[in-house]
C-alpha positions as CSV (number, residue, x, y, z in Angstrom):
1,X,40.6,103.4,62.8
2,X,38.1,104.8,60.9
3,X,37.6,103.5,56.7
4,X,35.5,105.9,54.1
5,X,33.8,103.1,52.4
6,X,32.1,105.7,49.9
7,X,35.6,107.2,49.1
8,X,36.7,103.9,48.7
9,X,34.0,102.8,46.4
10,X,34.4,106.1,44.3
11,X,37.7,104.7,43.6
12,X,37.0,101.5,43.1
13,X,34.3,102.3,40.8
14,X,36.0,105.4,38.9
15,X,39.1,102.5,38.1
16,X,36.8,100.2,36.6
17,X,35.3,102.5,34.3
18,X,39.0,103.4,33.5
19,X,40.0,99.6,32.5
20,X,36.2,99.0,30.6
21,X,37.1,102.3,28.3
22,X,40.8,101.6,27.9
23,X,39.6,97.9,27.3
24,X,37.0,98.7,24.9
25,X,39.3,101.1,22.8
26,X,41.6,98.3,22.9
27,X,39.3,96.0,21.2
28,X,37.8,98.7,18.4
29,X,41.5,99.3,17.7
30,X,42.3,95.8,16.9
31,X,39.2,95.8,15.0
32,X,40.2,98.5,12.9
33,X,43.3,96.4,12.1
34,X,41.7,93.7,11.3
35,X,39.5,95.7,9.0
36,X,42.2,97.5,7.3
37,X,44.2,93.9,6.6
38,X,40.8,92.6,5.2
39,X,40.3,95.7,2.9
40,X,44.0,95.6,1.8
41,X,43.1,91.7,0.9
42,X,40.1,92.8,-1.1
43,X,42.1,95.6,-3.1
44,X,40.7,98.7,-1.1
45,X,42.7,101.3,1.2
46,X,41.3,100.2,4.2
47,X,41.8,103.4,5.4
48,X,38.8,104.0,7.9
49,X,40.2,100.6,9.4
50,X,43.6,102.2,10.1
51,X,42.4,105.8,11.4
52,X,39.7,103.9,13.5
53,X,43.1,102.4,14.8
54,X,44.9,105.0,15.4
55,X,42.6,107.2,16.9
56,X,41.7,104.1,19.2
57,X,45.7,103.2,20.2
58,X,46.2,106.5,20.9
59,X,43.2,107.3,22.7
60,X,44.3,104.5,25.2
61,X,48.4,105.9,25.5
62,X,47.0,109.5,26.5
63,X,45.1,107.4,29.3
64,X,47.5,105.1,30.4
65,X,50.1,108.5,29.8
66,X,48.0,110.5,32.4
67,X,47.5,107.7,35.3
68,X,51.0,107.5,35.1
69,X,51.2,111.3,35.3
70,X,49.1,111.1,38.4
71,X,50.9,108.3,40.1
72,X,54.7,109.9,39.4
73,X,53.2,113.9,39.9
């Protein structure tokens, strides 16, 4: 039995690059929350707070969305 360790390490490191983005659009998404709620608080739109959010949410469906593409397809 023969193992490719470099495949295997391409795909270990290609996945954790995968969770770091769709954890670090995670956070700036909840930060745009947060920022919008403050700004509502303070009497402002807080609208660069919500698109930051939504850009950010949705940013992290269409990855999820095509890993699970690429499992089921």
């Amino acid at each position: 039995m023969h193992i490719n360790w470099t495949g295997l390490g391409e795909v270990f490191l290609v996945a954790l690059g995968a969770v770091l983005a769709v954890m670090v659009l995670f956070a700036v998404g909840l930060r745009g929350v947060s920022q919008r709620l403050t700004a509502r608080e303070r009497g402002a739109s807080g609208a660069t707070g919500l698109t930051a959010a939504v850009l950010c949410f949705a940013a992290c469906a269409a990855i999820v969305g095509y890993g699970i593409h690429m499992i089921v397809g």
